[in-house]
Structures are given as C-alpha cells and as structure tokens.
C-alpha positions in Angstrom: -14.1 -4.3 15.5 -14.0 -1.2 16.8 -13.1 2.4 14.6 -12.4 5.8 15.9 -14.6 8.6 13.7 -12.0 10.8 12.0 -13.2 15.1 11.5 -13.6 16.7 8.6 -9.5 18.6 7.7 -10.1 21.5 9.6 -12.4 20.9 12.3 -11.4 20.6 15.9 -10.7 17.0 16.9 -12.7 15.7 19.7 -10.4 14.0 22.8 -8.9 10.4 21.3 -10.1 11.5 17.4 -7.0 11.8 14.7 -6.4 15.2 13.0 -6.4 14.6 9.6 -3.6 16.2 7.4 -4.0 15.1 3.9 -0.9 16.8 2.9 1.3 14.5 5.2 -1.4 11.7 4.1 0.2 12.1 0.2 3.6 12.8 1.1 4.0 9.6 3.0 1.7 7.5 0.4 4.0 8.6 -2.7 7.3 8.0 -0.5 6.2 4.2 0.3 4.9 3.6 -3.1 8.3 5.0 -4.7 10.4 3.0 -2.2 8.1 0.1 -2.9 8.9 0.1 -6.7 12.7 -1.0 -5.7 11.5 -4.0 -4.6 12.3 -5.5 -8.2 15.8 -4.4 -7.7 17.2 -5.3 -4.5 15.3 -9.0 -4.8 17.8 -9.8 -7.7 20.7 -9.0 -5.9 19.4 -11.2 -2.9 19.8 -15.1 -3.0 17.3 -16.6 -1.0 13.4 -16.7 -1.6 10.8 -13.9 -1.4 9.0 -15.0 2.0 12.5 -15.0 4.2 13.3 -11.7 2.3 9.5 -10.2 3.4 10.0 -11.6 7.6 13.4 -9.9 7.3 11.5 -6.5 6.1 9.0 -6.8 9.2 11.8 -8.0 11.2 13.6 -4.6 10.1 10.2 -2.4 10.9 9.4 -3.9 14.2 13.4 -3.1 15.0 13.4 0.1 13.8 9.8 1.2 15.3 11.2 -0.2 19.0 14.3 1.6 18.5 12.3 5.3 17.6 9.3 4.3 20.8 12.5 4.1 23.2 14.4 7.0 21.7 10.9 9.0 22.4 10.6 7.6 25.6 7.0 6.0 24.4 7.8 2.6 25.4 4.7 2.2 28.3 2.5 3.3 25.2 2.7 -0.9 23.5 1.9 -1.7 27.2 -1.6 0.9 27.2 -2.5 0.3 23.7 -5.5 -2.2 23.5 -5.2 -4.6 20.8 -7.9 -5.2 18.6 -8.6 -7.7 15.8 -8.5 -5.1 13.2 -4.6 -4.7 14.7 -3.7 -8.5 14.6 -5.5 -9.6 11.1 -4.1 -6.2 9.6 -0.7 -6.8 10.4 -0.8 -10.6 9.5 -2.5 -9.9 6.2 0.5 -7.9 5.6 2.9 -10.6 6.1 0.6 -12.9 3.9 0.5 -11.0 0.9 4.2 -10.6 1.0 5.1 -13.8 1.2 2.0 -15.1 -0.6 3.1 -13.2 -3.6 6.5 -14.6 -4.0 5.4 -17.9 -3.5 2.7 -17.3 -6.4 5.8 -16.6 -9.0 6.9 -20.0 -8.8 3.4 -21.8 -9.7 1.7 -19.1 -12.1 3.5 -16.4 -14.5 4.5 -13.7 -13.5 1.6 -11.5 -15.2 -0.6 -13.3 -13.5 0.8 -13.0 -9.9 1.5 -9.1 -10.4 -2.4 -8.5 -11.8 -3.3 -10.9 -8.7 -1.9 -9.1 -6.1 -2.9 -5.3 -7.7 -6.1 -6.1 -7.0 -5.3 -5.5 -3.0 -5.8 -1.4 -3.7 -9.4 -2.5 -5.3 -10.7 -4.9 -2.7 -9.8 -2.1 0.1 -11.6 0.4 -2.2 -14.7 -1.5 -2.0 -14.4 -2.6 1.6 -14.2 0.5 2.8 -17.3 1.9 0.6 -19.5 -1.1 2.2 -18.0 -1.6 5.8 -16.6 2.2 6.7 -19.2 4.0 4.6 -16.6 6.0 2.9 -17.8 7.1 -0.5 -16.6 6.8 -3.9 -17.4 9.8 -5.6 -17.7 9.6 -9.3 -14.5 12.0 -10.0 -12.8 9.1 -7.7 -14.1 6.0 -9.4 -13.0 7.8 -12.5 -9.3 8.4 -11.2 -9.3 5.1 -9.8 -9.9 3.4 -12.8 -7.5 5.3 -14.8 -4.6 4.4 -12.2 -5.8 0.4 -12.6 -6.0 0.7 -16.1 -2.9 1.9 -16.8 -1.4 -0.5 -14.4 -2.8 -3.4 -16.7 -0.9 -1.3 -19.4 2.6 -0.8 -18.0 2.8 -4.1 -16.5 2.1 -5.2 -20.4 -0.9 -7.7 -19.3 -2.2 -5.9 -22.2 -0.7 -5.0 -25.5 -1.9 -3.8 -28.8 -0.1 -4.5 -32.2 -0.7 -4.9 -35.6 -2.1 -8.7 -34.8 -4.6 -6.9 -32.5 -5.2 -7.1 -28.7 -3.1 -9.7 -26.7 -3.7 -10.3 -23.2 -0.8 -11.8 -21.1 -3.4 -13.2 -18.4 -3.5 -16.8 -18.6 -5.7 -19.0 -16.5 -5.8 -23.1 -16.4 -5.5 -26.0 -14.2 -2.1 -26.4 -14.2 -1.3 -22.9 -12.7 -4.5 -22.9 -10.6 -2.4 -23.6 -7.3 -0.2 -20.0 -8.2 -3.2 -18.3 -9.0 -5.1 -18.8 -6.0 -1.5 -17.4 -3.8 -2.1 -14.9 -6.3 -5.4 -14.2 -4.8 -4.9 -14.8 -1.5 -1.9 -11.8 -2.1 -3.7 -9.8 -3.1 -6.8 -10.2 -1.2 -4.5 -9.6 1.8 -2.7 -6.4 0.4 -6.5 -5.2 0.3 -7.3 -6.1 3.9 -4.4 -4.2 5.4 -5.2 -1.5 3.4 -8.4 -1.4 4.3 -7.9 -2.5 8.0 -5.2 0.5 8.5 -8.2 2.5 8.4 -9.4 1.2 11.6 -8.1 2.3 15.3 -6.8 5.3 13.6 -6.9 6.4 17.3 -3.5 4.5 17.6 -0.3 6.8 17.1 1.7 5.6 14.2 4.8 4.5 16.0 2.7 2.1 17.9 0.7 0.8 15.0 3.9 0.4 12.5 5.3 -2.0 15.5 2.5 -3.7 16.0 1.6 -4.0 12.1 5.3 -5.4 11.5 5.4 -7.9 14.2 2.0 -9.5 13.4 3.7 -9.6 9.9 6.3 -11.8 10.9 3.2 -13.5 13.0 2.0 -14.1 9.3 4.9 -15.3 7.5 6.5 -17.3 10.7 3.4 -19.7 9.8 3.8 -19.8 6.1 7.3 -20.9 6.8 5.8 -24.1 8.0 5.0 -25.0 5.1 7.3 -23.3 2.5 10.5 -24.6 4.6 12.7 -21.2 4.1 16.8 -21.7 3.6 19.5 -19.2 3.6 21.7 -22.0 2.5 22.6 -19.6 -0.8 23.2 -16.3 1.3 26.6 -14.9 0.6 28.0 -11.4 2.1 26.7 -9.2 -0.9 23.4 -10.7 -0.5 23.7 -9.9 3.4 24.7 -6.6 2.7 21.3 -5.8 0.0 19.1 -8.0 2.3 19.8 -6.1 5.0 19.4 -2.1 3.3 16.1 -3.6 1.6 14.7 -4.7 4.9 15.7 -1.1 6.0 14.3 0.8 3.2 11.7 -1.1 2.3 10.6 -2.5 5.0 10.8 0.0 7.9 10.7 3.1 5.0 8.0 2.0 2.8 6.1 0.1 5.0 6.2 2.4 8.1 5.1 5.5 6.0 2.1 3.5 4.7 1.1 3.0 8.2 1.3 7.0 8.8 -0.7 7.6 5.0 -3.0 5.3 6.6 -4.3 7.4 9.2 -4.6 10.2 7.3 -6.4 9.1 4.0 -9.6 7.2 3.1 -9.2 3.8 1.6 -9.8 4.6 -1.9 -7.1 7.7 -1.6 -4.5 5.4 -0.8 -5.2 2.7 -3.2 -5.4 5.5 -5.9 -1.8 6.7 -5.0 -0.5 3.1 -4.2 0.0 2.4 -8.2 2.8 4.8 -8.5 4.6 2.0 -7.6 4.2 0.2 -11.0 5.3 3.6 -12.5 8.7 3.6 -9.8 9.3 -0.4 -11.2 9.1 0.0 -14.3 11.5 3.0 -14.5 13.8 0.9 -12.4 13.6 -1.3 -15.1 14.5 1.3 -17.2 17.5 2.4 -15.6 19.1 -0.5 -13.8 18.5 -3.1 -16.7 18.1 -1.3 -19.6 14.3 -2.8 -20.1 12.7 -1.0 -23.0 9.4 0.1 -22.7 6.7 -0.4 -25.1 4.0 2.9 -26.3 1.6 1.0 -24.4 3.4 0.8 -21.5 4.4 4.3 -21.2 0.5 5.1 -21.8 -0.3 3.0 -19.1 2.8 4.6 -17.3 0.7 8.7 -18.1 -2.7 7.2 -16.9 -1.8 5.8 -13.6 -0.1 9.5 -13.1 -3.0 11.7 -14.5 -5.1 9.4 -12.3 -3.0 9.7 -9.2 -2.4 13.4 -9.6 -6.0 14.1 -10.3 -6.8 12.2 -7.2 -4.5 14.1 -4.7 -5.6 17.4 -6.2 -9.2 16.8 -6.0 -8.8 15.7 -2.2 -7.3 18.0 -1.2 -9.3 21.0 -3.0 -12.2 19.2 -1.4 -10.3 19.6 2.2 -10.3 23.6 1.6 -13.7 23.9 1.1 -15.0 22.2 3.8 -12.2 23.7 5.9 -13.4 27.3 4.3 -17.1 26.5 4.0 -20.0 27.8 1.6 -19.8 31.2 0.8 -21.4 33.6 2.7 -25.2 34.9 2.0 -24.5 38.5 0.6 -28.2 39.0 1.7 -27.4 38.0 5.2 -24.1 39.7 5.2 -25.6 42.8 4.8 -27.7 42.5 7.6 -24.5 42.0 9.8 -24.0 45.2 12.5 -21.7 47.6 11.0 
C-alpha cells in the first residue's frame, strides 16, 4: 500500500500532498453521520432486503459522482488515477459491511448486530494508531470512549433498573452464524474507515466513484449467495428506494469520503456515533419511540464526547498553525 504524508493545518503542502481543513473535515463528518441515522426510516418504507437496498446506494453514488466528474470536465482524471489495493479493498469493505449488516438481523438480534457493526469506528481507531502511526492522545481515548459508551447506552444494550444491570447482548450457538456477519460488518465499516485514510492524494470526486463502485464490486458477490428479489417492490417503495439511495448513499456516503481526507482515523470514528444520536431521535419523531433516562444519557455522552473531540482538534490545529509563543528574551534582541 502506498499513503500520501498529509501537513500539519497550516503549513504549505508539498506538490501531490492534501491541504488539510479540519473545519470542512467536521462539517462533512456530522452531515454523513446525520443523513446516516435515516437509514432506520426510509428501510421501513422499502420492501425488499437490506443488501439490494445498500447496491442501490452505491449504485446511486457511483451515478451521481460520474454525473459531477463530467459536469467538471474531470472525466480523463478515473483514466490517470492509479488504483491501489487500499482503493479496491476500501470500497469493497464498504459494500460488505452494508450488506453484511442486514443480513446479520435475520440470524442474531438486533442488539447484537447494531453493537457488532459499531465496533467498525474502534477497529479503524486502532488500525490507524498501529499501521499509520497516528496517535491517540489521552484527551482522545477519553472522548472516544465516552462517544462508545454512550452508544452502548442509547442503543439500550445496557439498562439499569430497580432489578439492577441488564445487558441486551446475547451470545450462543444458535445465533453464532448472525454474529459472525455481525463481525464481519463491522470489521469492514472499520477497514474503510481506516483505508479512506490512505491515497489521500486522490481528489474526492475520484475516490467517492471509485469507493461506490467497488461497493457494488462487494455486494454483487454477496448476492451470490443471498439470491436478492425485488419480487415485493411496489411504486411507493420505488419512490423511497430511490431518494434513500440519493441521500444516503451519494449524500452520506460521498461526504464521508471528503471527511476522510481531511481527518485522522480516530476523529472520524469519534464524530461517526452522532449517528446513533440522529436514529434514535428519528425514532422519536417518526414512531413515537419513547426513550428511556439511560438512553438519553447515553444520547449526552456520545455529544459531550463528539463535541469535545472536534473542539480539541481543532484548538490543536491553531496552535501548530500559530506556533509557541515567542521568547520575550529573544524578542527583545530583535532590531528596532
């Protein structure tokens, strides 16, 4: 594999090195995560399974990526970009954990398969820190855990009540073929996280196409197994299959691919639980779920983790941006 080095914010790139703006880093991160969190809601307007809905989402990206590198007359820059292994496996791990995850749901509970595939965000965390170097300052570890934490909490894998503790994770043979999709999800979610933060050379555009199209890759072979249908696909399910795949896929997914470039593997896994917040408040609003104490702690940890996260980046961008404070001493040796 091959990585481009990215400057510290502020410093003057070096020809083919990225320019890292954490601002637009965040802004797209917390954009994908909140469009992410629908995902609950247009899947049970949609009759058909979760892995045709997930290729029509990277069919949707690779669409909508083409139709902006044409607009932009950027077209001969698929043809120059060299693809790498971190592009293919990236993009197909994608695809996996989509439909790897909705195929989990039918063989484990649900609690299990949305803990499973939450543990992407960690796995990147700790790829990154070993393969890429990138390190986990304590502050981080901190945030991070508070943000995983409280997803345990809101996703109510964990509750507390007069009995005592309850946990809602359940492991045994007969769910041990769901668990192991649950794995494989999330152990997927973790490599494209992880693996976006390689050939960050690549422009954005470029890499969304390639990432969505490798994603079909991905789920075009799990298909050969899973034997998709869209036997039960009326014209309202058309209609919400085709403004998720839209939204969700080219939106969400796209901007991931831009926050990708711009942040270090354990910023975006920190912001990418937002999206258990954005679910559950869907839930909320759309089917009048009620939310237990618990939850909504679990809902204020994964935000005082994320928040403290994006604010202590980015004050750490200023100061290496501003530098140390000058030496009085040798200031006023300074002519005039």
């Amino acid at each position: 594999m091959t990585t481009t080095s990215i400057p510290r914010p502020g410093a003057p790139a070096a020809p083919g090195q990225l320019h890292v703006n954490k601002n637009l880093g965040f802004a797209t991160m917390a954009v994908s995560a909140t469009l992410m969190g629908f995902v609950g809601y247009f899947a049970r307007h949609i009759s058909t399974t979760g892995d045709v809905i997930a290729f029509f989402r990277m069919l949707a990206g690779a669409t909508g990526c083409l139709f902006i590198l044409a607009f932009a007359r950027r077209l001969p820059a698929l043809r120059s970009t060299r693809l790498s292994p971190a592009m293919i496996v990236g993009g197909m791990a994608l695809g996996t954990c989509l439909a790897a995850y909705v195929s989990a749901t039918k063989f484990t509970s649900l609690a299990n398969a949305v803990f499973l595939i939450y543990t992407g965000p960690l796995i990147s965390a700790i790829l990154a820190a070993i393969f890429l170097k990138e390190r986990i300052k304590p502050l981080t570890a901190l945030f991070l855990g508070l943000v995983f934490f409280g997803m345990i909490l809101i996703l109510g894998l964990v509750s507390i009540d007069g009995s005592g503790v309850s946990v809602g994770l359940s492991f045994s043979g007969d769910t041990f073929k769901g668990d192991m999709l649950g794995l494989l999800s999330g152990a997927g979610y973790g490599l494209f996280l992880f693996l976006s933060r390689y050939r960050t050379d690549v422009a954005s555009d470029v890499r969304g196409f390639y990432n969505f199209v490798f994603g079909a890759v991905g789920i075009g072979i799990i298909f050969l197994f899973s034997g998709p249908s869209l036997a039960d696909m009326d014209g309202s399910s058309w209609v919400w299959l085709i403004v998720m795949a839209a939204l969700i896929g080219f939106g969400a997914l796209g901007l991931l691919t831009v926050a990708g470039r711009h942040l270090r593997a354990v910023e975006l896994s920190t912001v990418s639980y937002w999206e258990c917040v954005v679910g559950a408040g869907v839930g909320v609003v759309a089917f009048s779920e009620a939310l237990s104490v618990m939850q909504v702690v679990g809902g204020a940890f994964i935000v005082v983790g994320g928040m403290g996260e994006v604010v202590s980046s980015l004050r750490r961008g200023r100061r290496q941006v501003d530098g140390p404070p000058a030496d009085p001493a040798s200031a006023a040796r300074l002519p005039g």
